[in-house]
FINUVO-365063 format. One record per residue (C-alpha): residue in three letters; x, y, z; residue number from 1. Coordinates in steps of 0.2 Angstrom, whole numbers. Each point is the difference from the previous one (the first is absolute). Layout:
<atoms>
(atom ALA; (X; Y; Z); NUM);
...
</atoms>
This chain:
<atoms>
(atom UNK; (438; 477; 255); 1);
(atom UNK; (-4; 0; 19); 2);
(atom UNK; (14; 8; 13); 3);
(atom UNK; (-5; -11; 12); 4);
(atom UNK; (-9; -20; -4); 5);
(atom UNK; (-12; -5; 10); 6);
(atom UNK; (10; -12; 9); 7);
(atom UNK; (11; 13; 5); 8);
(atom UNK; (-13; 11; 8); 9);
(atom UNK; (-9; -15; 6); 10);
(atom UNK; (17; -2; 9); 11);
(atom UNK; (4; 15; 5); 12);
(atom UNK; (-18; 4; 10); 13);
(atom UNK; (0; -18; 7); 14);
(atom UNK; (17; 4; 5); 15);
(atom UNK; (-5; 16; 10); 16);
(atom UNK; (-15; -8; 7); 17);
(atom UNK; (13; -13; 8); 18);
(atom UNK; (11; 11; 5); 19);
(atom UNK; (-14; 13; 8); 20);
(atom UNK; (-7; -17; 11); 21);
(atom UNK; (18; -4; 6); 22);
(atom UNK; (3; 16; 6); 23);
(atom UNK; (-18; 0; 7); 24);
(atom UNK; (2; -17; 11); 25);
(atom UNK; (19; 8; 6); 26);
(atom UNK; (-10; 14; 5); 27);
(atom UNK; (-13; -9; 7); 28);
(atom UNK; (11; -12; 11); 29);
(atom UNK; (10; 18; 5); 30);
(atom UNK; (-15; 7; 7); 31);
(atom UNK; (-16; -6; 3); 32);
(atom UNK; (4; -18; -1); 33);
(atom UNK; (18; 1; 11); 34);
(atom UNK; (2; -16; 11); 35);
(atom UNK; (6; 15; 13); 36);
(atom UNK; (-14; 9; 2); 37);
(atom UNK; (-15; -13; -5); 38);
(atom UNK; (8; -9; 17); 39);
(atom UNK; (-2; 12; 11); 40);
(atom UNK; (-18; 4; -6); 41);
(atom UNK; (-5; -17; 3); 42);
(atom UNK; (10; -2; 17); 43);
(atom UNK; (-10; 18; 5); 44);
(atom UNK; (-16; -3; -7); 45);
(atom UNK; (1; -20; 7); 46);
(atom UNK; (5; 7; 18); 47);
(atom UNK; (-18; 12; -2); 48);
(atom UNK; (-11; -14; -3); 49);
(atom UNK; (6; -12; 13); 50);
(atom UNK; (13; 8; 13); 51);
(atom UNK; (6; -17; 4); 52);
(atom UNK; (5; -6; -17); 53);
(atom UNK; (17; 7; -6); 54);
(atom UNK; (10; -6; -17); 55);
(atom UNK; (18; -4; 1); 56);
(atom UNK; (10; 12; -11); 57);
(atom UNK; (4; -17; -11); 58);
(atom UNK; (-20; -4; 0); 59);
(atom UNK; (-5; 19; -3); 60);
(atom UNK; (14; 2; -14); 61);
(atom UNK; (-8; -20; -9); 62);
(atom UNK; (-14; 8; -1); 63);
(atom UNK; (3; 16; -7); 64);
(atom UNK; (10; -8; -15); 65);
(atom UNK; (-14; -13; -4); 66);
(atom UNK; (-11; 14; -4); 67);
(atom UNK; (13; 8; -10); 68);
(atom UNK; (4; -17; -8); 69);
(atom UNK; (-13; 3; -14); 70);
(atom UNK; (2; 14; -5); 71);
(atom UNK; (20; -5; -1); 72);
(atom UNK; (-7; -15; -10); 73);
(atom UNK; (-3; 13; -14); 74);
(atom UNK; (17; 8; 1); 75);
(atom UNK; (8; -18; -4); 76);
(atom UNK; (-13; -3; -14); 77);
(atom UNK; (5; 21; -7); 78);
(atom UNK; (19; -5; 1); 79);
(atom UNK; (-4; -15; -12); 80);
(atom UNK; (-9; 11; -12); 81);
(atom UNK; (14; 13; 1); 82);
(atom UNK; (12; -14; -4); 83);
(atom UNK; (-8; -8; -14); 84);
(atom UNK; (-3; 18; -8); 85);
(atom UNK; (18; 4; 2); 86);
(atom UNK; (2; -14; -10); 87);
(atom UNK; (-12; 5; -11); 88);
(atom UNK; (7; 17; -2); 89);
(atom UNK; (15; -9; -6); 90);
(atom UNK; (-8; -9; -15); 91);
(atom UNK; (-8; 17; -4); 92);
(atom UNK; (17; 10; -3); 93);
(atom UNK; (3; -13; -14); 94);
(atom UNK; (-17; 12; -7); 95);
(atom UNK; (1; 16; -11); 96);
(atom UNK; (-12; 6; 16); 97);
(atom UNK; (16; -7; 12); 98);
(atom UNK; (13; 7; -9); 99);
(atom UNK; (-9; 18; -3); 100);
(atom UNK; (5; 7; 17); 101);
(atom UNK; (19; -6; -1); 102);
(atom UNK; (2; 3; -19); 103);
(atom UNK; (12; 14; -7); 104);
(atom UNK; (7; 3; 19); 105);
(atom UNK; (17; 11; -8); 106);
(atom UNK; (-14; 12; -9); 107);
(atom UNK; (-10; 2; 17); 108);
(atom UNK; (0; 17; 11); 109);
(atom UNK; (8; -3; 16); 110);
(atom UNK; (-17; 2; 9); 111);
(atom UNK; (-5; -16; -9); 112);
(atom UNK; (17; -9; 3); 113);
(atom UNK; (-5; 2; 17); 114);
(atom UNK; (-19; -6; -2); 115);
(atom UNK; (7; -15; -10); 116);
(atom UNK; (13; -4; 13); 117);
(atom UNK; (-13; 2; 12); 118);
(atom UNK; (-9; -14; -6); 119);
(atom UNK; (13; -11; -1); 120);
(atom UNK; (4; 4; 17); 121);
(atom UNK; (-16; -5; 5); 122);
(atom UNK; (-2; -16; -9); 123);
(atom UNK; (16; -6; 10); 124);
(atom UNK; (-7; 5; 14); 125);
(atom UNK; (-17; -9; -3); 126);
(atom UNK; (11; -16; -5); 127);
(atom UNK; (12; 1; 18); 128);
(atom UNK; (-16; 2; 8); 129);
(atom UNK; (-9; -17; -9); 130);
(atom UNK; (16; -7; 3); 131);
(atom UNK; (-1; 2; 19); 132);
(atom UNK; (-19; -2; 2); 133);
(atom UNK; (1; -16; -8); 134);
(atom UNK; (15; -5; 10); 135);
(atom UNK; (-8; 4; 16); 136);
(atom UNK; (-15; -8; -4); 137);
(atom UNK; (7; -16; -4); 138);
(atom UNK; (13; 2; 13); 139);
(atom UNK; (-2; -17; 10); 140);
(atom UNK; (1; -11; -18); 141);
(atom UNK; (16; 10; -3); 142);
(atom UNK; (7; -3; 16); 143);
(atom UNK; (3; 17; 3); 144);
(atom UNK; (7; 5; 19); 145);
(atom UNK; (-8; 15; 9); 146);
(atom UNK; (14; 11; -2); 147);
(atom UNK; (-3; -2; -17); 148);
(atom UNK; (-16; 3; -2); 149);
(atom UNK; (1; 17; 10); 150);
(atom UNK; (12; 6; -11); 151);
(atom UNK; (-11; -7; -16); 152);
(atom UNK; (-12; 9; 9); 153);
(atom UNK; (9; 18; 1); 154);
(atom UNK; (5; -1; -17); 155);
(atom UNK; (-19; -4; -4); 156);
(atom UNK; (-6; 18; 10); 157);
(atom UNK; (14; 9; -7); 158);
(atom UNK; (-5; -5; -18); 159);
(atom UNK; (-19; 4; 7); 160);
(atom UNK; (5; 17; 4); 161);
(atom UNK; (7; 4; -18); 162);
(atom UNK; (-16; -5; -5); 163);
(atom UNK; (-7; 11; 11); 164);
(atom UNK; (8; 16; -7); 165);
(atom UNK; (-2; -5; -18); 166);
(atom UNK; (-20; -2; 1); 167);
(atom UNK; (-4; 16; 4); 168);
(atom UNK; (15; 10; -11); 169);
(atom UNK; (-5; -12; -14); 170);
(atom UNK; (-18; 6; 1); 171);
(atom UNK; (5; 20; 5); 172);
(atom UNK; (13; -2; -15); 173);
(atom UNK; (-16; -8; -11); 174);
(atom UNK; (-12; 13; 2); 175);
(atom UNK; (14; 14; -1); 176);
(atom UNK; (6; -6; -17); 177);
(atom UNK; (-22; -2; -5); 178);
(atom UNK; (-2; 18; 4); 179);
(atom UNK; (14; 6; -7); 180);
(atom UNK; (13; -8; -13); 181);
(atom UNK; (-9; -16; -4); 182);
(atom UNK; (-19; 4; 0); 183);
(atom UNK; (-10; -16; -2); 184);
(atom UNK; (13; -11; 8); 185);
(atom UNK; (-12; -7; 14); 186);
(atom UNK; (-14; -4; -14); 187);
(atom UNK; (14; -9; -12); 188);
(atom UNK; (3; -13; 12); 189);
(atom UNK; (-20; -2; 1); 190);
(atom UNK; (-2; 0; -19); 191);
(atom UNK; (16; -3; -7); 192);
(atom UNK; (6; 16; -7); 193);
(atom UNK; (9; 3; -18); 194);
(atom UNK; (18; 0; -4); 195);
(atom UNK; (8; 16; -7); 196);
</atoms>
């Protein structure tokens, strides 16, 4: 029998694709697509062509986030996926493939404790941060003030940057444990693996 179904790996690599493309458009709208910095290029850059014509910082700013608004469009559309594959993950613990990483917790070294815990940390974390996403983006049908959605808001970065340090220690921790302790871990969630 399988270690890992095929719905489970399916999950898990569609999982990280979502997650990789979040962090991709947060990085993109905090660098090379910052409102900021995109408004002061324009104003500059618009001021070279024709010195008489100068953007208002409001008019400079609209401009900067319509060409960021596409690419923010896909942020929206990842944060739906993440959602529905959090929910997805959920059906799957029911799964011998779900339950395989939780089972026999007692029996497990503390080292795995911690990687199991881990996990679950970051599941909460990916739930508060549906949570929020889909609070702020249906903000105006629930009727939700401004103060309100800045602190929806904060919350949604903070759980952001817990995602941000488990991406990369998960992936150090994964190829640590492939060339070490648990040789052929990488290519069980490609193929399935056995059980011991």
């Amino acid at each position: 029998m399988k270690k890992w179904r095929l719905d489970f790996r399916i999950w898990h690599w569609l999982n990280a694709f979502v997650i990789l493309g979040l962090l991709g458009t947060v990085f993109l709208r905090k660098t090379f697509l910052s409102w900021r910095d995109n408004s002061v290029i324009l104003s500059n850059k618009l001021l070279e062509i024709d010195m008489d014509f100068e953007l208002t910082k409001e008019q400079a700013k609209s401009l900067a986030v319509s060409i960021r608004n596409p690419m923010w469009e896909w942020h929206i559309i990842l944060g739906y996926a993440l959602a529905f594959l959090l929910l997805y993950r959920v059906i799957l613990f029911f799964t011998e493939s779900g339950k395989y990483s939780y089972a026999n917790f007692k029996e497990k070294t503390l080292h795995k404790k911690m990687v199991t815990l881990g996990y679950i940390g970051i599941y909460v974390a990916i739930l508060l941060m549906s949570i929020s996403g889909m609070a702020m983006t249906f903000q105006h049908e629930l009727g939700l003030i401004k103060t309100t959605v800045h602190d929806i808001k904060e919350a949604h970065e903070a759980m952001f940057l817990a995602i941000l340090i488990f991406v990369p220690l998960h992936i150090i921790g994964v190829v640590v444990a492939d060339t070490t302790s648990e040789k052929g871990l990488v290519s069980d969630m490609i193929n399935g693996g056995e059980l011991e």
